[in-house]
Each structure stands twice: as C-alpha cells, then as structure tokens.
C-alpha positions as CSV (number, residue, x, y, z in Angstrom):
1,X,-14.7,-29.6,-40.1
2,X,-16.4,-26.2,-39.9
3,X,-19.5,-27.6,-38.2
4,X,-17.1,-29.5,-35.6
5,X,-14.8,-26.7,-34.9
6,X,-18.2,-24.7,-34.6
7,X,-19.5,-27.3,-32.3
8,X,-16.3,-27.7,-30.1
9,X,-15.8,-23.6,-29.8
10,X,-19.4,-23.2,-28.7
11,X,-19.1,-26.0,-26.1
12,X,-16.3,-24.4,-24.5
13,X,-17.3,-20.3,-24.5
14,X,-19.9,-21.0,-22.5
15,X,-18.6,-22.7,-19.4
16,X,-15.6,-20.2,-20.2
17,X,-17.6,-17.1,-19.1
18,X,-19.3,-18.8,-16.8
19,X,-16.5,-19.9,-14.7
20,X,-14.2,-16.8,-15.4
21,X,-16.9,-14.8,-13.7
22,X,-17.3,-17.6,-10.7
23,X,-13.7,-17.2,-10.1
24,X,-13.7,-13.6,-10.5
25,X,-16.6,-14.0,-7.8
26,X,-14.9,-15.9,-5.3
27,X,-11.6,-13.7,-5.9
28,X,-13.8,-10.7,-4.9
29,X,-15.2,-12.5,-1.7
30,X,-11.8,-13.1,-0.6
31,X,-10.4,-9.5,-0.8
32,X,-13.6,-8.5,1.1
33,X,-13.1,-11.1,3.8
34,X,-9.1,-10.1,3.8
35,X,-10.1,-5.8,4.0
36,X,-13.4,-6.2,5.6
37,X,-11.9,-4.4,9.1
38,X,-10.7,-1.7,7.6
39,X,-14.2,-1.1,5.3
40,X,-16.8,-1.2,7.9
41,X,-17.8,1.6,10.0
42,X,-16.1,4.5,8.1
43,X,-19.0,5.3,6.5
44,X,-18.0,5.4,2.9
45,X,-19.7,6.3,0.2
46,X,-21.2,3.8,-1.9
47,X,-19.0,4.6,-5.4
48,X,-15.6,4.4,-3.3
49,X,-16.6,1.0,-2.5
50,X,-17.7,0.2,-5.8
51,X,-14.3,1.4,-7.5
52,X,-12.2,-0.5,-5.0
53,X,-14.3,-3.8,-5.5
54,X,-13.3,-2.8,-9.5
55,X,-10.1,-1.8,-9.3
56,X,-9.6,-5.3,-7.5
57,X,-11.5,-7.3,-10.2
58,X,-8.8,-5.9,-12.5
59,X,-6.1,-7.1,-10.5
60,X,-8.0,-10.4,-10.3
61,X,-7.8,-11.3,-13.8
62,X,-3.9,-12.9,-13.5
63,X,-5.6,-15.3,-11.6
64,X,-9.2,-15.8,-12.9
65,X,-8.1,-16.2,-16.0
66,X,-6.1,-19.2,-16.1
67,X,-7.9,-20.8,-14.1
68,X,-11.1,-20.4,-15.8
69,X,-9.4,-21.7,-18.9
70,X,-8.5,-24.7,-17.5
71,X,-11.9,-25.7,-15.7
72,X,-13.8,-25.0,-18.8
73,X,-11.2,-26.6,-20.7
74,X,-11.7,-30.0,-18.7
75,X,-15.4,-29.2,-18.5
76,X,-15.7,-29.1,-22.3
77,X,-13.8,-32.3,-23.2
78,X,-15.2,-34.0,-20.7
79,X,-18.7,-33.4,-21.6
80,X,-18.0,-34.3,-25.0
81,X,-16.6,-37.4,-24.1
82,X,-19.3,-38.4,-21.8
83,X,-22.0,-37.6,-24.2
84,X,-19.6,-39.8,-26.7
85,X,-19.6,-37.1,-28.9
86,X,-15.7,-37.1,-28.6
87,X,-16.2,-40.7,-30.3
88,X,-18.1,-39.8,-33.1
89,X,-15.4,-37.0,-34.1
90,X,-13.0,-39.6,-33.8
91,X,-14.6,-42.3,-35.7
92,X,-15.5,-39.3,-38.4
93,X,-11.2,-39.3,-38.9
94,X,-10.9,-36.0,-37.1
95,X,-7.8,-36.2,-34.3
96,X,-7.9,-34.7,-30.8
97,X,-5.9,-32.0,-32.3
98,X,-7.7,-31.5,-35.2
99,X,-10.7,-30.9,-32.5
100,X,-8.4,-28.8,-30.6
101,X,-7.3,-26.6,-32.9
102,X,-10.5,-23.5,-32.7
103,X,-9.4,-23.8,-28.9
104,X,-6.1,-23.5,-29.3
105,X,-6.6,-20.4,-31.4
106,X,-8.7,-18.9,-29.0
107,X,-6.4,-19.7,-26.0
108,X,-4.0,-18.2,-27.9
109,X,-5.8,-14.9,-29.1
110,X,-6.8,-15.2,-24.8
111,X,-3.2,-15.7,-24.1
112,X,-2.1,-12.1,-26.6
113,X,-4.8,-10.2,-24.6
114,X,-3.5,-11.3,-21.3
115,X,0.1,-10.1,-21.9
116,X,-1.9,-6.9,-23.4
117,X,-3.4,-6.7,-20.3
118,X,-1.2,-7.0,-17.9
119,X,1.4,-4.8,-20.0
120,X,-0.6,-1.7,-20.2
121,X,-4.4,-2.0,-18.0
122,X,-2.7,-3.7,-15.0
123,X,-0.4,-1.2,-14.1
124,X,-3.5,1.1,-13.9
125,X,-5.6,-0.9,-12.3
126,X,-2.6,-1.6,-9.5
127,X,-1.8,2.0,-9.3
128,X,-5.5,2.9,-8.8
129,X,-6.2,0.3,-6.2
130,X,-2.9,0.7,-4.1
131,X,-3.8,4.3,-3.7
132,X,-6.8,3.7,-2.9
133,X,-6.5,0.7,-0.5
134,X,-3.8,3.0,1.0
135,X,-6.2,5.8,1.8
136,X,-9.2,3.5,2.9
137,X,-7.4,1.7,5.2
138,X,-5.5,4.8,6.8
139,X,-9.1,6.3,7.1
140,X,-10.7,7.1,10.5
141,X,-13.8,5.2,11.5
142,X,-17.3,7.0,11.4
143,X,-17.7,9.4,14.4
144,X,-19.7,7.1,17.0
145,X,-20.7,7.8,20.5
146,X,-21.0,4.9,22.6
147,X,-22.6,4.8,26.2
148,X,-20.9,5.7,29.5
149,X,-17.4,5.8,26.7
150,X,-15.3,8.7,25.9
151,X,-14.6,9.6,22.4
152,X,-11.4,11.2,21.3
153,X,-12.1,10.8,17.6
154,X,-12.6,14.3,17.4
155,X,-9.9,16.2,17.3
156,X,-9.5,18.9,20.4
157,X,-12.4,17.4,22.0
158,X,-13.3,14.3,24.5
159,X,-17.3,13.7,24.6
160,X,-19.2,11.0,26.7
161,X,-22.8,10.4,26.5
162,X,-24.5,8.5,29.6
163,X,-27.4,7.3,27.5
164,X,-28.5,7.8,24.4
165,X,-32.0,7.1,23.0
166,X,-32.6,5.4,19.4
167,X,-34.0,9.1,18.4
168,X,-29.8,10.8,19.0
169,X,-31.3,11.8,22.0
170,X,-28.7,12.5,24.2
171,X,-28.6,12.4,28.2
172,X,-25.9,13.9,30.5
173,X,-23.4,15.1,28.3
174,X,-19.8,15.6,29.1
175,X,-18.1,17.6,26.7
176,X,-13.9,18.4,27.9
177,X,-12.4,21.0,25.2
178,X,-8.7,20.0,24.6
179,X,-7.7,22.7,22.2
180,X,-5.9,24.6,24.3
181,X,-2.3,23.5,25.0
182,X,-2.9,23.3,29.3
183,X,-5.1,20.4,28.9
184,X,-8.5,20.0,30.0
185,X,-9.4,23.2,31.7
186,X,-12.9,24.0,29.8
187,X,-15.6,21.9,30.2
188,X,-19.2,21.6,29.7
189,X,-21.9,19.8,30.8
190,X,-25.6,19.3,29.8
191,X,-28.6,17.1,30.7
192,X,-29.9,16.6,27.7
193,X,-29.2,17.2,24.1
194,X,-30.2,16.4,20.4
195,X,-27.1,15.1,17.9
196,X,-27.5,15.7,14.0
197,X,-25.0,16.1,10.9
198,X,-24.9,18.7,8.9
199,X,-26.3,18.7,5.3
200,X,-22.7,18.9,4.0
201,X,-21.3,16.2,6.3
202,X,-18.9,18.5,7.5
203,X,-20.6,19.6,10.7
204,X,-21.2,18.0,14.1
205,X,-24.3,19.8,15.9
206,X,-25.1,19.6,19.3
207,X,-28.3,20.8,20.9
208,X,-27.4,21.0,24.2
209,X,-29.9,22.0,26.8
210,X,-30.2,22.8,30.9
211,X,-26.8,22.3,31.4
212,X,-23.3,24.8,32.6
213,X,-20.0,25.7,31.1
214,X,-17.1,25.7,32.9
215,X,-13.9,28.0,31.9
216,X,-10.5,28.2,33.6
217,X,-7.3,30.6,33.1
218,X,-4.6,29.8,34.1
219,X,-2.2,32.6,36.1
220,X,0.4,33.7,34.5
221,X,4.1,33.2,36.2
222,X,6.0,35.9,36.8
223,X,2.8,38.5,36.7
224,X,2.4,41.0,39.5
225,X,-1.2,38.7,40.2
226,X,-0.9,35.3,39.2
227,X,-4.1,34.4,40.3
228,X,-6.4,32.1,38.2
229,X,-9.6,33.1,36.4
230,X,-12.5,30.5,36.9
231,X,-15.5,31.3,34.8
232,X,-18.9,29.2,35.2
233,X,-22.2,29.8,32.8
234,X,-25.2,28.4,32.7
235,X,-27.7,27.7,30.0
236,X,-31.1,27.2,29.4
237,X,-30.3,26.0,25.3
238,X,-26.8,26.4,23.3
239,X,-25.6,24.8,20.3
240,X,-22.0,23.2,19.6
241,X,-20.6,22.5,16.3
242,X,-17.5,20.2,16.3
243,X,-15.6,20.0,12.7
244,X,-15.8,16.4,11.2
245,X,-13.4,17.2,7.9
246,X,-11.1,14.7,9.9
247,X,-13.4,12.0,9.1
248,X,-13.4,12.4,4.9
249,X,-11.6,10.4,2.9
250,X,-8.5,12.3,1.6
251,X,-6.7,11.3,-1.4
252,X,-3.1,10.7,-1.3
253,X,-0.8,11.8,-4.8
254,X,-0.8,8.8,-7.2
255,X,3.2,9.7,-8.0
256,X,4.1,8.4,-4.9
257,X,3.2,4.8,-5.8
258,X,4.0,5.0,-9.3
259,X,7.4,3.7,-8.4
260,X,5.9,0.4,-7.4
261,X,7.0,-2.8,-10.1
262,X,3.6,-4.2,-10.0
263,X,2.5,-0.4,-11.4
264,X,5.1,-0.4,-14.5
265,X,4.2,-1.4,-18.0
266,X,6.8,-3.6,-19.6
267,X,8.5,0.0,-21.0
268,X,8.9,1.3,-17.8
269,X,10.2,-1.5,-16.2
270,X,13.4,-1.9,-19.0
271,X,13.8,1.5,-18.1
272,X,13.9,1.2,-14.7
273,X,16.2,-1.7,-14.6
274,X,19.0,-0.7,-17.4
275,X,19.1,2.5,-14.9
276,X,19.7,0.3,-12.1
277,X,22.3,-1.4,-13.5
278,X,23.9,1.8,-14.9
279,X,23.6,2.5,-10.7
280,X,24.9,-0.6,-9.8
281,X,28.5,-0.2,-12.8
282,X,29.0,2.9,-10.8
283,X,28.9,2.0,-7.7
284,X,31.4,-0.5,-8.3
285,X,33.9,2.2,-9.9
286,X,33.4,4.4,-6.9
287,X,34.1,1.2,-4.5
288,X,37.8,1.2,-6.3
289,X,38.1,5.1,-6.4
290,X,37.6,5.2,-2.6
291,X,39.6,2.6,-1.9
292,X,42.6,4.0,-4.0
293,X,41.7,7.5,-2.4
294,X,41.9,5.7,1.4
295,X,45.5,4.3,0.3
296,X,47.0,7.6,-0.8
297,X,45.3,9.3,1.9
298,X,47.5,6.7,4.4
299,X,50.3,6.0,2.2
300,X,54.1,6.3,4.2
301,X,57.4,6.0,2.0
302,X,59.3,3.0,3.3
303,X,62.7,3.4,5.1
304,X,63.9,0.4,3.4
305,X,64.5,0.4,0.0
306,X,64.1,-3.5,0.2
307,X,60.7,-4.9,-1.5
308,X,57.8,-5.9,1.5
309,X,58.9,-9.5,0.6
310,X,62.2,-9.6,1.5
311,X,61.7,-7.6,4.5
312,X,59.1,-9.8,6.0
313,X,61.4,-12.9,5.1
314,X,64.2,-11.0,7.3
315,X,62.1,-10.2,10.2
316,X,59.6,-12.1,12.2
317,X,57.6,-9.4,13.3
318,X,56.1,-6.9,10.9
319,X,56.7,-4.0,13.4
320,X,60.3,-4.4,13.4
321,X,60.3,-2.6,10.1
322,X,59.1,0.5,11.7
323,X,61.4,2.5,13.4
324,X,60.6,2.6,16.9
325,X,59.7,6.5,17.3
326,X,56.9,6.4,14.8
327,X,55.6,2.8,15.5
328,X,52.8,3.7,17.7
329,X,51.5,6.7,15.2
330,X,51.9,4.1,12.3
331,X,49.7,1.1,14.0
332,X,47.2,3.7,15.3
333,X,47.5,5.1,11.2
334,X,46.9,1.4,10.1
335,X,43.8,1.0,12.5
336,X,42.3,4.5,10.9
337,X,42.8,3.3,7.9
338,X,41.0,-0.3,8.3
339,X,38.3,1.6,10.3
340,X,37.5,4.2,7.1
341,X,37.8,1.0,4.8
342,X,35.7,-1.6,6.4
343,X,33.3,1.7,6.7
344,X,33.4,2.4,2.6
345,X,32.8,-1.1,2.0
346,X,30.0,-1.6,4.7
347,X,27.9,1.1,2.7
348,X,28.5,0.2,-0.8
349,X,27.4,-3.4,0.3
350,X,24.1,-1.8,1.4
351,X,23.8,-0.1,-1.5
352,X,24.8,-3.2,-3.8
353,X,22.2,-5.5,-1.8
354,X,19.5,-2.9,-2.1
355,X,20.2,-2.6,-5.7
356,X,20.4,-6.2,-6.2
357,X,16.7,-6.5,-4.6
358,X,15.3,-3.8,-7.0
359,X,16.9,-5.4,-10.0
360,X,15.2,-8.5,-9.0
361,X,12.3,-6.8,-8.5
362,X,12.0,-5.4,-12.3
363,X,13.2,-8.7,-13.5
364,X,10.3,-11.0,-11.8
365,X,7.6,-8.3,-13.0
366,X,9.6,-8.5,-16.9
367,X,8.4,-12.3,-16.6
368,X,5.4,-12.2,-14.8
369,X,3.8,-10.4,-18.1
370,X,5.2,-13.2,-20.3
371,X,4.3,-16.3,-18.0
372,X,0.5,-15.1,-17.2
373,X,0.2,-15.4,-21.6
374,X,1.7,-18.7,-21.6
375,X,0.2,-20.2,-18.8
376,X,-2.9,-19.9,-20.3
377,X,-1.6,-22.3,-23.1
378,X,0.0,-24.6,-21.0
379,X,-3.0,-25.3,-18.0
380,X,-5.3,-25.7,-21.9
381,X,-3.2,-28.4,-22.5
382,X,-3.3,-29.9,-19.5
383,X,-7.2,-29.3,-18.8
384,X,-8.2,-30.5,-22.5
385,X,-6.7,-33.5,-23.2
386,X,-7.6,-34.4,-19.0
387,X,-11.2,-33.8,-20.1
388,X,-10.7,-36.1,-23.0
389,X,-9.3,-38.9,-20.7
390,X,-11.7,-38.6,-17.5
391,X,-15.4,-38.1,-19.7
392,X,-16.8,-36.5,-17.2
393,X,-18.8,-32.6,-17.6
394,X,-20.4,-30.7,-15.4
395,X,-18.9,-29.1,-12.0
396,X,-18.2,-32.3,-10.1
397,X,-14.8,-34.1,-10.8
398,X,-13.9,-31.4,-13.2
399,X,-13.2,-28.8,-10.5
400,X,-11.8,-30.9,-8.5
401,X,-9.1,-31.6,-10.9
402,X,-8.8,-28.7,-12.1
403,X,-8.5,-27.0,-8.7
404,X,-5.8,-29.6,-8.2
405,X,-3.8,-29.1,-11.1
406,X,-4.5,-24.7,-10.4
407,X,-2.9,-25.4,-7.0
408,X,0.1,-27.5,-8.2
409,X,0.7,-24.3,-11.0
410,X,0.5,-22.1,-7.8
411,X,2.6,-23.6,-5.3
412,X,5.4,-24.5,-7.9
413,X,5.2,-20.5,-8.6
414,X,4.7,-19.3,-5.4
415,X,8.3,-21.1,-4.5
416,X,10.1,-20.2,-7.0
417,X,9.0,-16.3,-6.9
418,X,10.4,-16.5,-3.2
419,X,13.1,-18.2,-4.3
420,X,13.7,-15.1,-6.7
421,X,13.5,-12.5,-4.7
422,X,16.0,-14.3,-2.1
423,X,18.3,-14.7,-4.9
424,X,18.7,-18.0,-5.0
425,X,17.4,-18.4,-8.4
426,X,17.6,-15.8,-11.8
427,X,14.9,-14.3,-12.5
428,X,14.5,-16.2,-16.2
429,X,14.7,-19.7,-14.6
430,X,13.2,-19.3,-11.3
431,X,9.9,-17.2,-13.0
432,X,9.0,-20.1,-15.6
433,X,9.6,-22.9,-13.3
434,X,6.1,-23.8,-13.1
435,X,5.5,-24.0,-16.9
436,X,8.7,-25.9,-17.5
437,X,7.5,-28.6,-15.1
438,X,3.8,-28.4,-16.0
439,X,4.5,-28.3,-19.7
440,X,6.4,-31.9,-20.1
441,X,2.9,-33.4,-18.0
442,X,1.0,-31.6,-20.5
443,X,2.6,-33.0,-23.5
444,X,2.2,-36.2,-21.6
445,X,-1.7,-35.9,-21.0
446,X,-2.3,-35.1,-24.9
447,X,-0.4,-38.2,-25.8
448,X,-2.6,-39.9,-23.4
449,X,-5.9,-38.7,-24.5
450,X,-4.9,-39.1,-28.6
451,X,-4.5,-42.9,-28.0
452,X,-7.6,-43.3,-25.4
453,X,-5.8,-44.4,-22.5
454,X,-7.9,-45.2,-19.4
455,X,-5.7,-43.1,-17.5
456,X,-8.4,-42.3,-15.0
457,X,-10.5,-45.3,-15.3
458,X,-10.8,-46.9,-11.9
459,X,-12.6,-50.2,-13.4
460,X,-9.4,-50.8,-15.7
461,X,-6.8,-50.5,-12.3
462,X,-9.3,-53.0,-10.5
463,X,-9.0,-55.2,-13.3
464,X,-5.5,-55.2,-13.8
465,X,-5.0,-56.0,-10.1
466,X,-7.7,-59.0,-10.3
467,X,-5.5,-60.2,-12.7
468,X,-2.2,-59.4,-11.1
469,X,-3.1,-61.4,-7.8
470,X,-5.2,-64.1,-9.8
471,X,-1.7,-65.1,-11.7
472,X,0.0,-65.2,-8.3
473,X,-2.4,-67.4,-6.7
474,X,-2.0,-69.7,-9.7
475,X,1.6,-69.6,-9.5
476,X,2.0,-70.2,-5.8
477,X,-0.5,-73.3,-6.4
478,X,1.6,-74.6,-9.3
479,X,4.3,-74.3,-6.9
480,X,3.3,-76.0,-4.2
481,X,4.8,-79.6,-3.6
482,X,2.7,-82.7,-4.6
C-alpha cells in the first residue's frame, strides 16, 4: 500500500506544479493584455512592474488553483489507466479509493491552505494591488515630443518641435509659457536645441540656441497709463529647465481602499457586517420615530367626538367633517404632511438599499473563503475518477475536459454571484450553487470509474448502436408479410 500510495502521490505532484504554474502563466498574460494601455509609455521602473505582475499572481491563485487540481487530477488517473497501471492496482485488491486516498489528503491539506490563504494573504495581496493598479493607471504617460505636435503634458507650458533628430536634436522650437493666469503672452522661440533629463529624473533641460524671447505685460485698468509692455530678447545660447515631478508615480494612502470586501480577512468582515446590521436595526427604529414625530407634529383634535368610522359612514365626503373655515388650511396641512413623509421614507429606503448592497457584499466574500477550500475537493472528484474512466495522460483530451468541466464550475458561479448581489438569491445558497450541482456529478463519476464503466468509450456507443439498428432490421424483416 505504501509503495502504491507512493506511486500514485508522485504521479500526480508533478503535473500538479506543472500546470499550477501554466495557469498561473496564462492568468498573468491575460492581466497584461487587460492593463497593457495603461503600462506602456509611462516609463516605469522595472520593480513597480515586477510587484504589480506579483501582487497579481497572488490574486491569481483562487483561480489557478482549482483548476490545476483538476487537470493534474485527470492527467494522473488517466495516465495510469492508459499505461494499465490503474489495472494492476485493481487486480492487486486495492479500490479506486483506496488509490485515492494520499490524494485526497493532499487535496485536502491544498484545500486548508487555500481558505488560509485567502483568509489572511489575499486581503494583502488585494490591498497591495488595488493601490497600486489605482496609481499606475491614474499615472501620466512619459514626457514625449512628437513632430510638428504640441505637448501640454507639462504643466504651465505648451512645446512643439518641427523636427527632431534620433540624437534629441531639436529644430525650431516653440516654447508658449502658460504660467501666468492671462494666457499665452510669453513665448520663445529657437532654431535649434539639445533635449536631456536630468540625473535625478526630475529635470527637463533645454539647450536652446540662436533663437528670441518674447515677453508681454499687460496694462493695468484703471492706471493713469495703461499701456502694454512688450519685451523681446535675443540669444545666441540659453538653457530651460521645465519641472517633470508631474510625471512620478505618486502613491495614494492604502487606508482608503482598506474598506474594500475583497481586502477583509474573514475577522474583519464579521465585524463589518454585524455593524451593518446594528446600522440597518436602527434605521428601522428611526423610520417609526420620524414617522410618529411627523404625526404629532400635524396632529388636530377632532370636532366630533364621534370615532373616524362612524363619521365616514355618516358622510360621503371626508371634507365634510371639517368645518368649512379651516378646510383649506387642513388639506394644505394634509399635503405637508404627505410631502415630509413620502420624503422620510424616500431616504431611509436609500439608505436601507445601500445597506442591503453592503451586507450582501460581506456575505458573498464570508463564502467566497469557504467555497475556494472546497472547490478544490469537489473539481478532485470530478477530474480523478474522469481520468480513471477516459485512460487517457498527457495534455490532449485531458485539458480539454478539464477546461470544460473548469468553465461549467465558472459559469454556474459567475450566475449565481450576480444573482447575489441583485438579491435574488442569499448569499449561503446562491455562493455554493456551483458545488451543490457539481458535487452530485462528482459522486456520480466515482461511481462510474469504481465499476469500470466505458463512460467515454466511443467503440462501446458504436457498438451498442450496431446492435440497436441490427435488431430492428431483423424485426421489421420478421415482420414483413409472406
């Protein structure tokens, strides 16, 4: 048993890492491809890049890791069974859960770590990268001067270049200074120029040379000589330093996103929702002690010492118990006082649907951290025994079944999360949806595999057809009169 369980646990570690980090891979490829815009040309640095790529790979892992367990699942069973190795464990009296069992264990340790994982590294990892994502993307993109195109990147200053040589060689340059608050009045222009950074990336520098300044004042009204004062220079060689600090990446406070559910550990979250629902008692209580305020606020002592049923049963009209003098101040009263209600209520139903949203919230990320454990289980016991039944290894009909199978799990929760957050479904039902309808074709698959159906075995089907039509030809001739 020891050498089998041995044999089985080593067969399936391998294509385990291996796929995990494939996944992980293509996972990667796809946040590129989803944030390459707002990446290129903003000339980061190469370790921001690098800690966005790992923050990502963290947040990754919810959905590597299942899936790597249930392609190396199906790729381990099905290489054993196609090298009829699967067989001789059988024929040796060991069962296919006997087999099983070192997996399961290891699924299971797999399945601890993930709810670890997401519980307290997640949050972390979530925080880290929505901070950072926020900042990248909200970055401006590398100072560039195009040909014959203004720039306004800089602030205070509009610059356009009619040529420029691969060297930064610069040719009729047209610099407008917009610091000042009367708009373009100083402007300078040079034939020819060199363009470098400073050594601190701070720093713009412009060698500008044969070229002329151009100043202008404008009068001041009012003033005993309002005149303007035009200013021109001109210049053999000057230098210009424009101030690039615009262009760094600045760092936005980490508290500001902390309130996030996908940035709560499991604590946090009960917190956060048990306060919520403290909110959500008292808002109810003040709804009623508004409303009773609003009545006594309103409230007129009847002329008639009659009960309101009675009187309405007397007259037809429900003015007619309101003495004429003070009937129009009492419908204009009742109109007030349906005004300031339908007002109370309008808000508190804001608030209540607002609440109800963040409740849901804290609920679907309370479940999230228990389905991503026991998914792992569940897509094992779906990819194993399918390995078992289609005897197949490698990464050719494996992947494709267990991409199938991934994509089924994904959809089904995909819905129901939506589902969730419109509040059509509670949180505990609408959250474990998937498993609960993957975990009865699971049980189903093991069954399946234990007593070696040919499930999958397209020669069997063909077979079984033959045989179908060949008894209905016989029957039809049997039938036919002599």
């Amino acid at each position: 048993m020891k050498k089998v369980h041995l044999l089985v646990f080593q067969s399936f570690i391998r294509p385990f890492i291996v796929t995990f980090f494939i996944v992980m891979f293509i996972l990667l490829m796809l946040f590129l491809f989803k944030y390459i815009d707002d990446l290129i040309g903003k000339g980061f640095e190469w370790h921001v890049i690098l800690q966005l790529l790992m923050y990502a790979s963290a947040t990754n892992v919810a959905m590597a890791l299942p899936l790597a367990i249930l392609l190396s699942s199906i790729m381990t069973f099905g290489s054993l069974g196609e090298n009829y190795e699967l067989v001789a464990i059988k024929s040796a009296g060991i069962s296919l859960q006997k087999a099983m069992m070192p997996l399961i264990i290891t699924v299971g340790v797999l399945g601890i770590g993930a709810f670890f994982f997401s519980d307290y590294m997640l949050p972390k990892a979530n925080l880290k990268m929505g901070s950072l994502l926020y900042d990248v993307r909200n970055q401006k993109a590398a100072f560039l001067i195009k040909e014959g195109i203004f720039n306004n990147s800089i602030p205070g200053y509009a610059i356009r270049v009619k040529r420029k040589d691969p060297d930064q060689t610069l040719h009729d340059v047209l610099i407008y200074d917009r610091n000042t608050a009367t708009g373009n009045l100083n402007e300078l222009m040079a034939k020819e120029g060199q363009m470098f950074i400073s050594d601190d990336n701070q720093l713009l520098v412009l060698k500008l040379k044969n070229g002329k300044r151009y100043e202008e004042t404008p009068g001041t009204s009012g003033a005993y000589n309002p005149r303007q004062r035009f200013m021109r220079t001109e210049f053999k060689e000057t230098e210009q330093k424009l101030d690039l600090s615009s262009f760094n990446l600045k760092r936005t406070d980490e508290d500001l996103f902390k309130s996030n559910y996908q940035m709560m550990s499991l604590k946090q979250l009960k917190l956060y929702r048990d306060s919520f629902l403290a909110k959500r008692d008292s808002n109810i209580k003040s709804t009623y002690t508004d409303l009773v305020m609003l009545a006594k606020t309103y409230r007129t002592d009847s002329l008639n010492p009659k009960s309101p049923v009675k009187l309405l049963k007397e007259y037809k009209d429900v003015l007619q118990l309101i003495p004429k003098e003070v009937r129009l101040r009492s419908v204009q009263s009742g109109k007030d006082q349906i005004r300031s209600v339908k007002d109370v209520l309008s808000r508190k139903e804001l608030f209540t649907a607002d609440n109800k949203e963040r409740i849901r919230g804290f609920l679907i990320e309370i479940n999230r951290k228990f389905t991503l454990a026991v998914s792992c289980m569940v897509l094992f016991f779906i990819g194993a025994p399918l390995g078992a039944i289609i005897r197949k290894g490698g990464l050719g009909l494996p992947v494709v079944m267990s991409v199938l199978f991934f994509l089924l799990y994904h959809i089904i929760s995909t819905i129901s999360e939506k589902a969730v957050k419109d509040g059509a479904i509670a949180p505990s039902i609408g959250m474990w949806i998937a498993i609960i309808t993957l975990s009865p074709l699971g049980a189903f698959l093991t069954y399946k595999a234990t007593v070696d159906s040919v499930l999958f075995d397209l020669d069997y089907y063909k077979r079984w057809f033959k045989k179908l039509f060949g008894k209905r030809e016989t029957v039809l001739t049997h039938s036919k009169p002599a």
